[in-house]
C-alpha positions as CSV (number, residue, x, y, z in Angstrom):
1,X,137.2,12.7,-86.6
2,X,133.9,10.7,-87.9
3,X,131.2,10.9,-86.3
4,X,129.0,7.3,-84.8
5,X,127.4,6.2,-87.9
6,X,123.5,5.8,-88.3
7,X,123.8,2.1,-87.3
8,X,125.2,2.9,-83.7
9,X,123.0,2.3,-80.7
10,X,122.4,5.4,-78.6
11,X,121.5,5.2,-75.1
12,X,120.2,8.6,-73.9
13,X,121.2,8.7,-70.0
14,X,119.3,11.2,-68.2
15,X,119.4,12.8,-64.9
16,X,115.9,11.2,-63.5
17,X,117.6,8.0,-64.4
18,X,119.3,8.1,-60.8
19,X,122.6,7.4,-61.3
20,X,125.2,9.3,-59.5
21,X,128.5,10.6,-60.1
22,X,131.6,9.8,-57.3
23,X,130.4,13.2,-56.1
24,X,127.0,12.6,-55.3
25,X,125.7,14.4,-57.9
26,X,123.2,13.6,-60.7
27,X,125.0,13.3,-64.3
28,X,123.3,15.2,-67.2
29,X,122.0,14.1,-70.1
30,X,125.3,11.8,-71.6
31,X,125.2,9.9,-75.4
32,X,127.1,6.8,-74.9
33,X,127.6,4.5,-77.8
34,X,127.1,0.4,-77.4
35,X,129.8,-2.1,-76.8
36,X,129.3,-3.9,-79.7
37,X,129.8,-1.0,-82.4
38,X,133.5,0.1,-81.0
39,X,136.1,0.0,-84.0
40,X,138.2,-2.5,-82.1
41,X,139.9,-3.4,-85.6
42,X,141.1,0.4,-85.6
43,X,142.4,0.3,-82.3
44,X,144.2,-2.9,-82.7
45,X,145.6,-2.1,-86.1
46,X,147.1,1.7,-84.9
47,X,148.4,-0.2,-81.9
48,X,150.1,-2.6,-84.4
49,X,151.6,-0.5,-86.4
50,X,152.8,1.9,-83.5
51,X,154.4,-1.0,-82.2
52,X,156.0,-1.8,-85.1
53,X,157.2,1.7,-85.7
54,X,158.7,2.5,-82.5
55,X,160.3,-1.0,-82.2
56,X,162.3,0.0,-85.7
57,X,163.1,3.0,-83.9
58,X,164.0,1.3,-80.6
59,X,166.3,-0.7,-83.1
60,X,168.4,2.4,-83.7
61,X,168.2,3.5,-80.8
62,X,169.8,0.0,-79.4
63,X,172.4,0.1,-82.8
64,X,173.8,3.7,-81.7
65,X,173.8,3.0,-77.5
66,X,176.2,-0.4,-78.4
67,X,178.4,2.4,-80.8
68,X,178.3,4.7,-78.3
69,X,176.4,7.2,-79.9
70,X,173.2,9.1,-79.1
71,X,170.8,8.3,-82.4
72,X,172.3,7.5,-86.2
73,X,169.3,8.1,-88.6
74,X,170.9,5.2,-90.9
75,X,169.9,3.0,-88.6
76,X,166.1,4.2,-88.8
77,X,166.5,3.2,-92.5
78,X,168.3,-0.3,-91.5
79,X,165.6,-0.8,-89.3
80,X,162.9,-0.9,-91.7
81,X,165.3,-2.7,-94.0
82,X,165.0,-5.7,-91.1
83,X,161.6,-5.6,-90.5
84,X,160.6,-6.1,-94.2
85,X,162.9,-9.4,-94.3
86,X,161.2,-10.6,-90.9
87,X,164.7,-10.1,-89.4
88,X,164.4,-11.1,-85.6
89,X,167.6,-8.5,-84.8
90,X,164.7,-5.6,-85.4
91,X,163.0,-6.8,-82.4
92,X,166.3,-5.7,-80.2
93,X,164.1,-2.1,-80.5
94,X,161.1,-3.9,-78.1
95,X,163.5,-2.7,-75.2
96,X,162.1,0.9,-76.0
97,X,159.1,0.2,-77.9
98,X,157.0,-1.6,-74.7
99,X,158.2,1.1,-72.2
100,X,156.9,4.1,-74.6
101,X,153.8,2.2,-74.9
102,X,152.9,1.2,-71.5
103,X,154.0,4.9,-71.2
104,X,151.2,6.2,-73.1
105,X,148.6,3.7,-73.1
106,X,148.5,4.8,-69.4
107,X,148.2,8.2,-69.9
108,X,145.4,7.7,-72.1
109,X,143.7,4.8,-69.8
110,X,144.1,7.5,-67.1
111,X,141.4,9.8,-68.6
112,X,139.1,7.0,-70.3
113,X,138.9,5.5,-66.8
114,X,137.9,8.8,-65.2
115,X,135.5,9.6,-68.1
116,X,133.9,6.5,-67.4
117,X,133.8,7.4,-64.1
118,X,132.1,10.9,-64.5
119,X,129.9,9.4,-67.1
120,X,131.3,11.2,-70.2
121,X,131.5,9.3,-73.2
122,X,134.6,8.5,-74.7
123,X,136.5,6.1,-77.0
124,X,139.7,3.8,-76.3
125,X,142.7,5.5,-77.3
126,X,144.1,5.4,-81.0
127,X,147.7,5.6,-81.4
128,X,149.1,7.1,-83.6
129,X,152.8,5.7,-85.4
130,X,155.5,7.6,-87.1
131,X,157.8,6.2,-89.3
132,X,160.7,8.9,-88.1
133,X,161.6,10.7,-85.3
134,X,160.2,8.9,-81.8
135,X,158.2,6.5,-84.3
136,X,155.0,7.6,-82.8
137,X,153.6,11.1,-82.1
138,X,151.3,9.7,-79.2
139,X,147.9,8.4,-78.5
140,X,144.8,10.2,-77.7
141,X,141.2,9.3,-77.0
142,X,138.1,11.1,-78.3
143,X,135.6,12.7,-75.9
144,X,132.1,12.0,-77.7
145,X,130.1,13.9,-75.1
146,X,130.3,16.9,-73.2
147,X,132.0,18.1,-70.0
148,X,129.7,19.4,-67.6
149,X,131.0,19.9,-64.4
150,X,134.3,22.1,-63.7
151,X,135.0,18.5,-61.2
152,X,135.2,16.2,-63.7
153,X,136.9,18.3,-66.3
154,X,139.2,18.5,-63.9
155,X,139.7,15.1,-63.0
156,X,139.9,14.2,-66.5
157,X,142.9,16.7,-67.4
158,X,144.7,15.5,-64.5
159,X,144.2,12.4,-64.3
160,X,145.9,11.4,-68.1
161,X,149.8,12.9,-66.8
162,X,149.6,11.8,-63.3
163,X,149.1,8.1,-64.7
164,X,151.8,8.1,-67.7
165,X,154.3,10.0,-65.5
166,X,153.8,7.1,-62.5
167,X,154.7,4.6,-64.8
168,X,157.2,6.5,-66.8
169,X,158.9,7.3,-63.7
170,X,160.3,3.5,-63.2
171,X,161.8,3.1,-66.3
172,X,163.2,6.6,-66.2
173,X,165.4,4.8,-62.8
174,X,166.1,1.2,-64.9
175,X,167.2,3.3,-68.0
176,X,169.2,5.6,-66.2
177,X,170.5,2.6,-64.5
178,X,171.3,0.9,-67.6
179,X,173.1,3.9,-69.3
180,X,176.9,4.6,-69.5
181,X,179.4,7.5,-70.1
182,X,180.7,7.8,-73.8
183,X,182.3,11.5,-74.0
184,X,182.0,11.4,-77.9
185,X,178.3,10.4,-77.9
186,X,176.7,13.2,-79.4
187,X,179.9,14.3,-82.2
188,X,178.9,11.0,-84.0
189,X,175.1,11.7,-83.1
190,X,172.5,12.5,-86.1
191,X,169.9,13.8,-83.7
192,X,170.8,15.2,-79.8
193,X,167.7,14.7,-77.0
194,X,167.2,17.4,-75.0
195,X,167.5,17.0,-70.8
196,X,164.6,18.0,-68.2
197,X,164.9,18.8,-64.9
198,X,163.8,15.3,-63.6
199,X,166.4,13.3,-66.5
200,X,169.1,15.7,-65.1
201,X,169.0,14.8,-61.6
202,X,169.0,11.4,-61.8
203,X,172.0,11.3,-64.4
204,X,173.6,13.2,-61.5
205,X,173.0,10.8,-59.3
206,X,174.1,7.7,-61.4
207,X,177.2,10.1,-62.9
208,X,178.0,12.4,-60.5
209,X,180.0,15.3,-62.3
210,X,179.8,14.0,-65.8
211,X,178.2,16.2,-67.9
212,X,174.6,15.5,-69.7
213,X,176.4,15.4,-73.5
214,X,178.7,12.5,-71.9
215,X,176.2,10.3,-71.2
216,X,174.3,7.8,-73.6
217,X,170.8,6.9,-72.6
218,X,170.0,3.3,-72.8
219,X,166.4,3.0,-74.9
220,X,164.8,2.2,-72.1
221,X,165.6,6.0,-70.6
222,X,165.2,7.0,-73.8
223,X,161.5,5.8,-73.8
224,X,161.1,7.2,-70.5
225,X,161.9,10.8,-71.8
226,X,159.8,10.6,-74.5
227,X,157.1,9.4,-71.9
228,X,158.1,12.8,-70.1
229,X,158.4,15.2,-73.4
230,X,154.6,13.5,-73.7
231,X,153.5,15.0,-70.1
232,X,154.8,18.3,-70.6
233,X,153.6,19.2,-73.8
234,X,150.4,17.7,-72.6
235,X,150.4,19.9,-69.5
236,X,151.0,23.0,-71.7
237,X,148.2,25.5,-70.0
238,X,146.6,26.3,-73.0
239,X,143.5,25.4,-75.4
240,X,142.0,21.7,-75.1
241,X,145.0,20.2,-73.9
242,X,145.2,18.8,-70.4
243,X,147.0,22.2,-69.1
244,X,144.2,23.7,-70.6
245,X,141.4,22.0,-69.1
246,X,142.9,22.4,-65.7
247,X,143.5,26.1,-65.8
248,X,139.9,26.5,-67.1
249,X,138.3,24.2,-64.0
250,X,140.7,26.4,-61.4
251,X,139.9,29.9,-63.0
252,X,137.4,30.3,-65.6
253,X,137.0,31.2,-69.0
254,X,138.6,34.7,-68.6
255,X,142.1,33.2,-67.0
256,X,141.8,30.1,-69.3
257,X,142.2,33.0,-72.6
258,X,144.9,35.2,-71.0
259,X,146.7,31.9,-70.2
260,X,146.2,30.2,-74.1
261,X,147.3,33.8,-75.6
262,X,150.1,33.8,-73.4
263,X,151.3,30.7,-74.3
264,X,150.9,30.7,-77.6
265,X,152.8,33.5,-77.9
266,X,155.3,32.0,-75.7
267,X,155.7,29.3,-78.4
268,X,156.0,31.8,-80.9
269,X,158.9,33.1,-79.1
270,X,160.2,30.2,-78.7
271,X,160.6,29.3,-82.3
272,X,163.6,31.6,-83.1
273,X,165.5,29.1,-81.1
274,X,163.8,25.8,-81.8
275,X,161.5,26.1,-85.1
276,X,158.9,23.3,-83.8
277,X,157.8,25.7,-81.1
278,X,156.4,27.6,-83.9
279,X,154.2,24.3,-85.4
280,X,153.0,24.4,-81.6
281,X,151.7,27.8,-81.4
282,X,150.1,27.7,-84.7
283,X,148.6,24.2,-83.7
284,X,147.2,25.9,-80.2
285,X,145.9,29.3,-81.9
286,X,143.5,27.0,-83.8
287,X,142.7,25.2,-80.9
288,X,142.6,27.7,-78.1
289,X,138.9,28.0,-77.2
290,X,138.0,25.9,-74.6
291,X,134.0,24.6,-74.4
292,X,131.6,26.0,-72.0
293,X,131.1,24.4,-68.7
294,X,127.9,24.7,-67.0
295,X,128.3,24.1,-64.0
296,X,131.1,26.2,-62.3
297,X,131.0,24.6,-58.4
298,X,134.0,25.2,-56.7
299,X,137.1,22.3,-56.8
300,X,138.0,22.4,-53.2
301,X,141.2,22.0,-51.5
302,X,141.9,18.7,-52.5
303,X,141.7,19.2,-56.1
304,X,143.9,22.4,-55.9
305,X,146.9,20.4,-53.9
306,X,146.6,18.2,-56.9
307,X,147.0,21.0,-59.4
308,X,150.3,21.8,-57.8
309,X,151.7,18.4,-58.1
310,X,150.3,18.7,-61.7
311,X,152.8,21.3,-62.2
312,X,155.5,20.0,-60.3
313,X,155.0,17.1,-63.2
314,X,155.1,19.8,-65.7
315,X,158.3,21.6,-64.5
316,X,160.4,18.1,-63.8
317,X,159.1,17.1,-67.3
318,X,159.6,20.3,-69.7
319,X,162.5,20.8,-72.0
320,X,163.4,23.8,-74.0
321,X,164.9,22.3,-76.8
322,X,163.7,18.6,-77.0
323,X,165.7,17.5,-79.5
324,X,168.6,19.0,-81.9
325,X,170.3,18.3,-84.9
326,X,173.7,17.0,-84.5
């Protein structure tokens, strides 16, 4: 990622200024960059394209449901085919495309709104579109100053799952809702999603005693679980990721490495049986230190109640295999 260029206006806040965190504390010294030099255009154009990415997907998504299928990757292909002719039947894919989003732009508004809060500095989130599987592999913001206080990092793990899992969580009900039985969904499927715990017990709920592979998600669940697949890779306890931060404001440094090492290898395990595991654990080993914080004060009992519904989120939200081959 770039750094602010030479023309950006930095404000150095520091402590004798007066201001005061939600804690009553002081915040340290914090770079924040002005208004005026944010690279809206970026921002807007990823957004864009995301849209338009995941809306060809939703279209395949919607082509497949009406067949009775799970996903047909020709209709990826028609999709693309419809959008560069300005075909209107491409926007039939909006029906998965705005869930996902809302899905993710509140995860990410979750922890810009709390580094605002805590007086970190940080940018609006960029999303990021994928032509293929999903059509995006998520959004993130960039955190342009440091994490002092084992409160805030906290608060800022947390806060990004708790937010896209609330709104998530909705559409997960409507899509569910919306979905039907179709017992040869997934033998004329080109790709198979995977079901977590939470996906499970609704679908038995709204088909009692039909089993997971007879059931074809409407794209509106289908955004909803990718919403979830999000949140639990997210919450993975290890690195810089929001698991990681967490573990590291609870524990330490010292738990924070046994955990990354143990997850990592974890992944690495887990790759015999589902070879993107192993992308994972190469991804984490690179990023599995964690920065210093500096000032270790204890979270308190509220904070720790909120860790356990943050792995209650993790658990309802985690899936072995996320998605298969047909």
């Amino acid at each position: 990622m770039a750094k602010p260029g030479l023309a950006d206006r930095i404000q150095l806040l520091v402590s004798s200024s007066g201001e005061n965190t939600a804690e009553g504390y002081l915040h340290p010294p914090v770079l924040r960059t002005s208004l005026e030099h944010r690279r809206w255009w970026l921002h807007i154009l990823l957004l864009g394209l995301t849209f338009l990415s995941t809306t060809v997907f939703g279209y395949a998504l919607d082509r497949s449901f009406r067949m009775g299928a799970w996903l047909k990757d020709e209709f990826i292909f028609s999709g693309y085919v419809l959008l560069f002719h300005a075909d209107t039947r491409v926007l039939a894919g909006c029906s998965y495309a705005l869930p996902l989003i809302l899905i993710l732009l509140a995860h990410e508004l979750g922890h810009y709104i709390t580094c605002r809060r805590w007086g970190v500095s940080a940018t609006l989130p960029f999303f990021v579109p994928s032509p293929t599987l999903l059509g995006t592999v998520g959004a993130f913001i960039w955190v342009k100053s440091p994490i002092y206080r084992t409160r805030s990092l906290f608060d800022i793990g947390i806060s990004g799952p708790i937010a896209g899992f609330a709104v998530a969580l909705p559409f997960l009900v409507a899509g569910v809702g919306l979905s039907r039985t179709c017992p040869a969904g997934q033998a004329n499927a080109s790709f198979i999603f995977g079901t977590p715990w939470l996906l499970h017990l609704f679908e038995a709920i709204r088909f009692p005693g039909v089993h997971a592979s007879d059931i074809c998600l409407h794209p509106v669940a289908l955004a909803a679980w990718a919403g979830l697949l999000a949140t639990a890779i997210n919450l993975l306890p290890v690195g810089q990721l929001d698991g990681g931060h967490i573990v590291y404001a609870l524990f330490g440094k010292t738990v924070h490495a046994l955990f990354s090492w143990g997850v990592i290898l974890s992944l690495a395990v887990g790759g015999i049986f589902y070879w993107p595991w192993w992308f994972w654990a190469v991804a984490m080993f690179f990023f599995r230190r964690h920065p210093l914080i500096l000032d270790s004060q204890p979270l308190g009992t509220g904070r720790r109640l909120i860790a356990l519904l943050g792995l209650a989120l993790f658990v309802l939200s985690f899936s072995p295999i996320p998605v298969r081959v047909g």
